[in-house]
C-alpha positions as CSV (number, residue, x, y, z in Angstrom):
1,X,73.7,37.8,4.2
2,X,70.4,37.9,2.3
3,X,70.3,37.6,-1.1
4,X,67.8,40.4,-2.7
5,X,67.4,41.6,-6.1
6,X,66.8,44.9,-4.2
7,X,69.9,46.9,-2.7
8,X,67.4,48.0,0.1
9,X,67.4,47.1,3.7
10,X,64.2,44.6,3.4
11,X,63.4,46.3,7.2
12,X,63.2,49.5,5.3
13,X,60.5,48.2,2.7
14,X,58.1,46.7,5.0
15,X,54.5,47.3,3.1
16,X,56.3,48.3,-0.5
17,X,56.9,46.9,-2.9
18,X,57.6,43.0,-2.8
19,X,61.0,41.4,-1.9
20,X,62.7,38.8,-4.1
21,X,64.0,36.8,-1.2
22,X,66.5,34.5,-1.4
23,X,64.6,30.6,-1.0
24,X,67.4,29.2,1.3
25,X,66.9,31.6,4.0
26,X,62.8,31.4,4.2
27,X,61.7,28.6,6.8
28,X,58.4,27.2,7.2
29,X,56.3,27.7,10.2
30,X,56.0,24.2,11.5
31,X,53.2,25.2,13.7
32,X,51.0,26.4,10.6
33,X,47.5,25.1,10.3
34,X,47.7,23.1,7.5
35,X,49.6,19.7,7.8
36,X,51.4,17.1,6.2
37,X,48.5,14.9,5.4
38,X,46.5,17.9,3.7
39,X,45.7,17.0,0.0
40,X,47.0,20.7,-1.1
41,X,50.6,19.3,0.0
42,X,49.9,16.0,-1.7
43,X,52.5,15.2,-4.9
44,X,50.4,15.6,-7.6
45,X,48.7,19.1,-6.2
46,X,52.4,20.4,-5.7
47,X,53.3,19.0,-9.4
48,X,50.7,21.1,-10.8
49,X,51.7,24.2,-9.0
50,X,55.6,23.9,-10.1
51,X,54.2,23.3,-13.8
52,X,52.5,26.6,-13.5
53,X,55.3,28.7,-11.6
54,X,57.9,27.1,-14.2
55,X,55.5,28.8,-16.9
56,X,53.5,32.1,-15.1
57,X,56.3,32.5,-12.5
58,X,54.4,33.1,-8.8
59,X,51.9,35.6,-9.4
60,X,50.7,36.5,-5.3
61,X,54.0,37.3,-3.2
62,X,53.9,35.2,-0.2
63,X,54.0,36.5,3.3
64,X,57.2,36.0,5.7
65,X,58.5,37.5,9.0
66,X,61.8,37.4,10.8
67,X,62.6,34.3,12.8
68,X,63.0,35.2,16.0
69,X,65.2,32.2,16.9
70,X,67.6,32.7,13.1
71,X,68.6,36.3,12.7
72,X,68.6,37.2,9.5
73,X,66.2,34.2,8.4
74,X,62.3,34.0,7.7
75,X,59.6,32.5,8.8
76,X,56.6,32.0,6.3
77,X,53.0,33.4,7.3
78,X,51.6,32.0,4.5
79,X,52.6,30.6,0.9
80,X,54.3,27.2,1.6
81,X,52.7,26.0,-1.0
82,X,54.3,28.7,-3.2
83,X,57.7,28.2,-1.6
84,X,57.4,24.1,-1.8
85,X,56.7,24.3,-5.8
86,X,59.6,27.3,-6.3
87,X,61.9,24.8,-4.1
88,X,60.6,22.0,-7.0
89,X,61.5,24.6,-10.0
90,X,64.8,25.4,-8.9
91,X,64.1,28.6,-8.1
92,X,66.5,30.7,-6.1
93,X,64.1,33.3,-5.0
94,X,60.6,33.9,-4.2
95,X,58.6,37.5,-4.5
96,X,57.8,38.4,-1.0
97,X,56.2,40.8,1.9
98,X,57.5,40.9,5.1
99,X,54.8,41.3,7.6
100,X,55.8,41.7,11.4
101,X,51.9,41.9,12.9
102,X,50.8,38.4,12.0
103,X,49.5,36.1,14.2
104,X,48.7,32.4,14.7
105,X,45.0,33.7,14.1
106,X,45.5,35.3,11.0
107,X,47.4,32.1,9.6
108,X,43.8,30.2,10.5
109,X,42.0,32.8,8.7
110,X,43.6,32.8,5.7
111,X,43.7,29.4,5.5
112,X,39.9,29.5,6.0
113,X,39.5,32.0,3.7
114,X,41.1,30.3,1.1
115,X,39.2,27.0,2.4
116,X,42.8,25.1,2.3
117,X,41.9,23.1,5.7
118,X,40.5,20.1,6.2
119,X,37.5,19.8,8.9
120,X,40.3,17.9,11.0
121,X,43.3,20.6,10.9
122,X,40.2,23.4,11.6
123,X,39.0,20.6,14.5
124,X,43.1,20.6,16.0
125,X,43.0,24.7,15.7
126,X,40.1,24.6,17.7
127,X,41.1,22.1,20.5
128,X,44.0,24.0,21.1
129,X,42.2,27.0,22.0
130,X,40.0,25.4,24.2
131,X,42.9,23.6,25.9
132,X,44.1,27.4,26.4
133,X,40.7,27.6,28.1
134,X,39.4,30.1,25.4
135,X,35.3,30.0,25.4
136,X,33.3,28.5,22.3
137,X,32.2,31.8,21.8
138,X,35.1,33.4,21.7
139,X,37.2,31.0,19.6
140,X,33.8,31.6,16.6
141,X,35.0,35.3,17.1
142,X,38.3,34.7,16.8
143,X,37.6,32.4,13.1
144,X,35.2,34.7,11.6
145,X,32.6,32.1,11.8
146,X,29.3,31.0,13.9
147,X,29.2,29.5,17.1
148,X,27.8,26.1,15.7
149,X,30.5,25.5,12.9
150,X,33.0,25.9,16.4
151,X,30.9,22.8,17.9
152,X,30.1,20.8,15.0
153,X,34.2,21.0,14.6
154,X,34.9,20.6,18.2
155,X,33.2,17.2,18.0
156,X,35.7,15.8,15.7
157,X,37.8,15.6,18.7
158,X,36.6,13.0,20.8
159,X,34.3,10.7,18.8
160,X,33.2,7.3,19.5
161,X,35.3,4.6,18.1
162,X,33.0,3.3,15.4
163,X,32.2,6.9,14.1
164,X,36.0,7.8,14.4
165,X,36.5,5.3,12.1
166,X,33.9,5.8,9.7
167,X,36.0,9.5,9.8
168,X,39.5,8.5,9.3
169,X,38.7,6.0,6.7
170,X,37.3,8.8,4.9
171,X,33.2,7.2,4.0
172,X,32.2,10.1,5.7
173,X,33.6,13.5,5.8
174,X,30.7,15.6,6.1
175,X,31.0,17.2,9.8
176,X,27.4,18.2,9.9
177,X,26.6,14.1,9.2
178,X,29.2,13.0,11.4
179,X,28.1,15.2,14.4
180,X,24.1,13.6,13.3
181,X,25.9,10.1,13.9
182,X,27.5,11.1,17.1
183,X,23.9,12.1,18.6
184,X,22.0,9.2,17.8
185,X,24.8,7.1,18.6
186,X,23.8,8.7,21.9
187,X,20.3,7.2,22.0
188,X,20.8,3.9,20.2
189,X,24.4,2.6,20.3
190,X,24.2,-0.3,19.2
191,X,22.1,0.0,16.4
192,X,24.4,2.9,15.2
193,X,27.7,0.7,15.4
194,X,25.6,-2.3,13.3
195,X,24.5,0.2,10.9
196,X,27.9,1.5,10.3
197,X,29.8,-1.8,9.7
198,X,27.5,-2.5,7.1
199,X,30.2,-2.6,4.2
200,X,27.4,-1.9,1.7
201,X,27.7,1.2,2.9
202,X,30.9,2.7,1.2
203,X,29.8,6.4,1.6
204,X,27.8,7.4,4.5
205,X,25.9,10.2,2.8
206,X,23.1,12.8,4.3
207,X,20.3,10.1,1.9
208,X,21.2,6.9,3.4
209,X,21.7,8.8,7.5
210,X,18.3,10.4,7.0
211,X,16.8,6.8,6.5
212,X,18.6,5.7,9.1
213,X,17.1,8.2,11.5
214,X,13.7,7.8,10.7
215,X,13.9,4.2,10.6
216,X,15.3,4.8,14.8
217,X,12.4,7.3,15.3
218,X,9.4,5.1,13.8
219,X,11.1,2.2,16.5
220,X,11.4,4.4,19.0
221,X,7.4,5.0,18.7
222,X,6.4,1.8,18.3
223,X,8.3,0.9,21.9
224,X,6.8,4.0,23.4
225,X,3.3,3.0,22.3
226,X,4.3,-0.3,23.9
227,X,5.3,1.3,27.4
228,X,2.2,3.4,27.5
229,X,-0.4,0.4,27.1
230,X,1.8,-1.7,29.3
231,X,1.1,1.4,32.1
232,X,-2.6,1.6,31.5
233,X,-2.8,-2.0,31.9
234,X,-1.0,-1.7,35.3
235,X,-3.0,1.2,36.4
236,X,-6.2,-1.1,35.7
237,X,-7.5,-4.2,37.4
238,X,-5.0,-6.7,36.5
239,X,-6.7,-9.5,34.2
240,X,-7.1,-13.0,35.0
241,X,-4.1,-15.0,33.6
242,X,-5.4,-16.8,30.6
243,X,-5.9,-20.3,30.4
244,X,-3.6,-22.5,29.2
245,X,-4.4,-23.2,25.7
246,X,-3.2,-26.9,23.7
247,X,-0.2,-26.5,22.0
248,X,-0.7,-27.2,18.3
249,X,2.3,-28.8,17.3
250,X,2.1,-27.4,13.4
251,X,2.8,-23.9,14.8
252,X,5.7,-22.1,15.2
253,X,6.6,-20.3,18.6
254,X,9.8,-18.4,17.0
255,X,10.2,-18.8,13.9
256,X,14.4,-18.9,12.1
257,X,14.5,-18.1,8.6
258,X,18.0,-19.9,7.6
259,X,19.5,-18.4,4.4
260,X,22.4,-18.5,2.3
261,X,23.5,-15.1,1.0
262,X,26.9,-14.9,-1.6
263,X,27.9,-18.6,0.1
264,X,27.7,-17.6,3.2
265,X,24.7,-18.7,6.2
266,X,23.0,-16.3,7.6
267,X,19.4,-15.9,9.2
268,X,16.5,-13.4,7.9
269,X,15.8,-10.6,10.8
270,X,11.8,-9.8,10.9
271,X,12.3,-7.4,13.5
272,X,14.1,-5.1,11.3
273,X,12.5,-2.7,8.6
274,X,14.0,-2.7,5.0
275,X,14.3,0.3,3.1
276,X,13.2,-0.7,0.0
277,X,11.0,-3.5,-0.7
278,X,13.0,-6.2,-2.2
279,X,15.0,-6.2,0.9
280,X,15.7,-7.4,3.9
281,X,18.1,-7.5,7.0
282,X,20.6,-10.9,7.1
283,X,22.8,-11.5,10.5
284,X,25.8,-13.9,9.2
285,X,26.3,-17.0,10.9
286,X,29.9,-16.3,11.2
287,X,31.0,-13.2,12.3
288,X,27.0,-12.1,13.5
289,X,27.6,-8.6,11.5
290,X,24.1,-7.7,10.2
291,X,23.7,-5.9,6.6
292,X,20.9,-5.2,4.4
293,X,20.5,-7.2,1.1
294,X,18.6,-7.8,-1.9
295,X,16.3,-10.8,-1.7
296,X,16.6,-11.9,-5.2
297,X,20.0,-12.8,-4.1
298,X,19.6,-14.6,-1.2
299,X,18.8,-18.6,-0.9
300,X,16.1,-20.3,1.4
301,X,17.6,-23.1,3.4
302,X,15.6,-23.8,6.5
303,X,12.7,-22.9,8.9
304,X,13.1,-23.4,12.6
305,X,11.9,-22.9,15.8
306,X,13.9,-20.7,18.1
């Protein structure tokens, strides 16, 4: 039997007043938004909240409906984080509404509302309704929010490995950055999977991305200025091969800069732009990962011909 403060049929005060419902008979929905790994349900965010019910008691009511699979149980709409901490106090009962017309949808928007979900928990909401076959369109309708934020979310489902992982590592949480990644990882692959294994790098930030991009676009140009003189050269009388000129044998054809960098052998790239000056671009010698690095630090050992 439910334990109430009240003598009153809880059916019959739907809408009043709130319910002091007993804790033991309140279940959690376990296909709420928010999950396990959100940082509202992490220890010390709980801690605080039981500190401040022990001392204020819970000031909002949370919001609970029959479970339709446990007569005479609940299931909570929202609040678990006010029913986790009361379950922390000792509490034996928790102020309550009981609200029959709530819905998955409302569960996302109050979460929303009360921006308690991370962009992945908001990116899993979404995928499901699209597995539902629920338009883009519709799902923004369905969230309160633009058609974009559905997209730039949606992305976050099926990202390329080395962006997945700059994701779950947390250096980059930032979905409007991470969806910039995915799209030039699009046009230059492997220059976004060098870029993002540079360990220098331990926050990917909008700064650092927006160098990145115009540092692709000025190469992008210079190859497309390439290709178009290459094709007015074809569409010309092709010129006389030019003779063979002496090798001099105190020039370089390719030229190897061999370096030392923090003890370990690498060779300077003069292909790549730095973004500062002061550096410059290093590939290792033994793993070939390329990073950026200050010059001051790095040790002249050889120069060769490639």
């Amino acid at each position: 039997m439910t334990k109430l403060k009240s003598k009153q049929d809880p059916k019959n005060l739907l809408g009043a007043t709130p319910l002091q419902l007993d804790i033991a008979l309140i279940d959690e929905d376990k296909d709420q938004p928010r999950q396990e790994d959100n940082p509202g349900f992490s220890k010390e965010r709980m801690a605080e909240l039981a500190e401040s019910i022990k001392s204020r008691g819970v000031k909002t009511p949370i919001s609970v409906r029959e479970n339709p699979d446990a007569p005479g149980r609940y299931l909570i709409n929202h609040g678990a984080r006010r029913f986790r901490a009361s379950k922390l106090t000792g509490n034996a009962t928790i102020p309550a509404y009981i609200d029959r017309d709530y819905t998955t949808h409302d569960q996302v928007q109050e979460n929303l509302h009360r921006d308690s979900l991370t962009e992945r928990e908001i990116a899993d909401i979404i995928g499901k309704e699209l597995a539902k076959g629920t338009k883009k369109a519709a799902i923004a309708k369905l969230l309160n929010k633009s058609p974009a934020f559905v997209t730039q979310h949606a992305t976050l489902l099926d990202l390329p490995e080395p962006i997945a992982e700059v994701y779950y590592s947390g250096r980059c949480k930032d979905v409007t950055i991470i969806n910039e990644l995915v799209m030039l990882n699009k046009k230059h692959p492997q220059e976004v999977q060098g870029w993002l294994l540079d360990e220098t790098l331990e926050e990917i930030t909008r700064g650092p991305v927006k160098l990145f991009r115009e540092f692709l676009d000025e190469k992008q140009k210079q190859q497309g200025s390439g290709d178009d003189e290459s094709m007015i050269e074809h569409d010309t009388i092709a010129p006389k091969p030019p003779a063979d000129k002496p090798v001099d044998p105190d020039k370089l054809k390719k030229t190897i800069i061999k370096v030392q960098h923090k003890g370990r052998a690498a060779r300077l790239l003069l292909n790549r732009r730095p973004r500062a000056e002061g550096l410059g671009w290093l590939q290792y010698d033994d793993d070939g990962h390329e990073s950026e690095a200050n010059l001051g630090e790095v040790l002249l050992v050889a120069v060769l011909e490639g």
